[in-house]
N, C-alpha and C positions, 0 to 999 in steps of 0.2 A: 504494500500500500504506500503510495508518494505521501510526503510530507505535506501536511498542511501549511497555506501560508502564513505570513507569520503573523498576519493581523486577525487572520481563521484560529488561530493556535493559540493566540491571547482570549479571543472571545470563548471558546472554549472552555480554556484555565475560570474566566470569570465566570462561566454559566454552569460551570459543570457538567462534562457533556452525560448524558444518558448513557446508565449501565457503568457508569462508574462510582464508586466511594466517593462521597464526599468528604474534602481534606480538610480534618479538624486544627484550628487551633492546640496548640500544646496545654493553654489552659481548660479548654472546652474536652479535653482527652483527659486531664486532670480530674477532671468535674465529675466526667461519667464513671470513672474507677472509682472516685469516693463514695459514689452513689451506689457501684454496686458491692461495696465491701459493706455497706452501709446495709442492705440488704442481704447476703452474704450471711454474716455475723449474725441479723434477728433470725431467719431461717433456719442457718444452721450450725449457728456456732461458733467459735472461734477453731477449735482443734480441726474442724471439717473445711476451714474456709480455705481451702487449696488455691496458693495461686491458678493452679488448672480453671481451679469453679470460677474466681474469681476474673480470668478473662473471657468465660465465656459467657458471664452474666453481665461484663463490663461491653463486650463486643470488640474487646482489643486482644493484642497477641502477648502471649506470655513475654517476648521481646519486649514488647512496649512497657508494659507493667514494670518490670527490670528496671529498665529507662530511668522511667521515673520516680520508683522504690525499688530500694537494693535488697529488702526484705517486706515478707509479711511483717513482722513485727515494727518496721519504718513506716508501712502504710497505713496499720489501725493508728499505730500512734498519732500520726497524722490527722485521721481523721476523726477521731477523738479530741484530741487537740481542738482544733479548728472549727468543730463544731459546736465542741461544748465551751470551750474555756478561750478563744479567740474575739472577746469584741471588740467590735467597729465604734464602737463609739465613744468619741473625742470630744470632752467640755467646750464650751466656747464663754470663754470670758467674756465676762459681761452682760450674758442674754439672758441671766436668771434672776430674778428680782430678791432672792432670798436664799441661804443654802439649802433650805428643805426645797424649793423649788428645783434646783440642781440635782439634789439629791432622789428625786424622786424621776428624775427626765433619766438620768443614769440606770436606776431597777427598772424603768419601765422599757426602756431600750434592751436589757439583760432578759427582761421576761420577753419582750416579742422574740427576741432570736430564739431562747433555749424552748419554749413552749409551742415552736411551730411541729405538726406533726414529725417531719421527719427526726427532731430533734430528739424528741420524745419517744419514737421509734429507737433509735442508738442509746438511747437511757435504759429502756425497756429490756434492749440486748445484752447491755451491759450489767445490768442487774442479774438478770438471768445468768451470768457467766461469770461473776466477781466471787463467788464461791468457791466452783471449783477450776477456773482457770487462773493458772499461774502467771501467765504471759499478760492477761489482761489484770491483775495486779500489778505484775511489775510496769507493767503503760501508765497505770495510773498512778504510781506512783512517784514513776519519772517526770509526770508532767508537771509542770511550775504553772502553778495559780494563783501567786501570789506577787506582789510589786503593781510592775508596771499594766500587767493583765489584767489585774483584778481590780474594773473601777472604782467598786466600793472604797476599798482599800486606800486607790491612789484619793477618792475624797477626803475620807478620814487623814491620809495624811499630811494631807493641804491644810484642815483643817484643826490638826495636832499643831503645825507649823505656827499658823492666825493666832493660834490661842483663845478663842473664841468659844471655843468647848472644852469640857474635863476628859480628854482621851489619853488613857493608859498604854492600853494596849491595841492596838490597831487591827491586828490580823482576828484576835478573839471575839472583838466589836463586830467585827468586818464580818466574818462567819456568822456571829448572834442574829445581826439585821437582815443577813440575806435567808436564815433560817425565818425568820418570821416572816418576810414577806414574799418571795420567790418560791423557796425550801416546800414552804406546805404546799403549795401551786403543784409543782412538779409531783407529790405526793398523790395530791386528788388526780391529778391525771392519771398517775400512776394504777390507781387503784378505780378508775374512773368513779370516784366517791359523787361526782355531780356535774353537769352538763358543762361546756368550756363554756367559759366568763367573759363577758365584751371585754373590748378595750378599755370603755369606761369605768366597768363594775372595777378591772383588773387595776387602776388607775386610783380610784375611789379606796380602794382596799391598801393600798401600798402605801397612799398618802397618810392612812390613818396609824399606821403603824413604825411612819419614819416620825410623826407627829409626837408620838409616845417613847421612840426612841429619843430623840433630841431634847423633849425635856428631862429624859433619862438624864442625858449628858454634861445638859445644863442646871442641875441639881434641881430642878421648878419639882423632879417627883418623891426626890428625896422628902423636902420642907412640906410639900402637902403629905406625907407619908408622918413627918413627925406633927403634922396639925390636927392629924386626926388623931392620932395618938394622947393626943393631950386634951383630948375632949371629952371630957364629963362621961361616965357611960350613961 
C-alpha cells in the first residue's frame, strides 16, 4: 500500500482513522489502571489482583502497567495514596471572613472528594483487606498523612502559629475534628446507616461541629462547663 500524503497522514493522526486504537495520553493511561486496580482490589482482592487481571481489566498490556508501576505494591500504593489522602485543595488568603469559615470550606472540600462513590468503593476494599492482608498494611502505613497533606493539620498549624487559639497538639486535634465530622460520614456510608446527605445537610453538619470544636479551643466550653458547675443544684 503507497504512503499517504503527508497532509492525508496528518489528518488521519488527528481523526483517528477507523479500526485503529485510539492513542491515549500517558495521563488518561494512568487514569484507566487506577480505575481498574480500583476495581480489581473490591472484587477480588488484593492477593488475586495479578498484574495479569489487572491489564486486562485496565485494557493495557502488562508492558504498559510496568511502565508506569514497577510493582503491584507501587501501584495500590499509589492509588490509595491519591485517592484517599491527596487533596486538591489550597487556602486562598483572604477569601474567608473568619477561621471557622476557612475551616469549614477545607472539611467540606475533604468530604466531596473522599465521599464520592468510587472513593468509598476503595475504602470499602480496603477495609475488607486490612485484616488479613499484609501488603495493604504495610501501604498504609507507609503513606504520610500528615504535614503538608493533611489540610486540617496544615490549619491548625497556621493557627498554633497566630496564637489565636489554645492548640497543643496539632496532629491529635487534627484527627479528633476530622473524626467528628468526616470520620462518622464515611462510617454511615460504610454501613449504609442512612440515605447520602446533600451538600447542604453535609455542610450544615460540619459547620456545627467545627463551631463546638473552636470554642473547645478557645476555652468559651471550658468556662460555660465550670458555670454550670457552680450553679445551685
Amino acid at each position: 500500500m503507497p504512503p499517504l500524503p503527508a497532509d492525508d497522514a496528518v489528518a488521519c493522526q488527528e481523526k483517528r482513522c477507523p479500526g485503529r486504537p485510539p492513542v491515549l495520553e500517558e495521563g488518561e493511561r494512568r487514569e484507566l489502571i487506577l480505575r481498574a486496580a480500583c476495581k480489581v482490589l473490591h472484587d477480588h482482592g488484593y492477593h488475586s489482583a495479578s498484574m495479569d487481571k489487572l491489564a486486562h481489566v485496565s485494557g493495557m498490556s502488562k508492558k504498559t502497567l510496568y511502565q508506569m508501576f514497577p510493582s503491584k505494591h507501587d501501584l495500590f500504593r499509589n492509588l490509595i495514596r491519591e485517592r484517599l489522602f491527596d487533596g486538591k485543595y489550597t487556602p486562598l488568603v483572604g477569601c474567608f471572613a473568619t477561621p471557622e469559615d476557612e475551616l469549614v470550606a477545607i472539611l467540606m472540600s475533604i468530604a466531596t472528594n473522599v465521599l464520592q462513590p468510587d472513593r468509598m468503593c476503595l475504602i470499602r476494599a480496603i477495609v475488607g483487606e486490612i485484616r488479613d492482608s499484609r501488603e495493604i498494611r504495610k501501604i498504609m502505613d507507609s503513606i504520610e498523612i500528615s504535614g503538608h497533606s493533611n489540610q486540617v493539620e496544615a490549619w491548625l498549624s497556621r493557627q498554633q502559629a497566630a496564637g489565636g487559639y489554645a492548640i497543643d497538639d496539632v496532629v491529635e486535634l487534627g484527627r479528633g475534628l476530622f473524626g467528628m465530622t468526616i470520620g462518622k460520614m464515611i462510617l454511615a456510608e460504610l454501613f449504609h446507616c442512612r440515605e447520602p446527605a446533600t451538600p447542604a445537610a453535609i455542610e450544615a453538619n460540619i459547620r456545627r461541629w467545627v463551631r463546638f470544636f473552636l470554642r473547645g479551643l478557645s476555652g468559651e466550653g471550658a468556662c460555660a462547663g465550670h458555670r454550670a458547675a457552680a450553679l445551685p443544684a
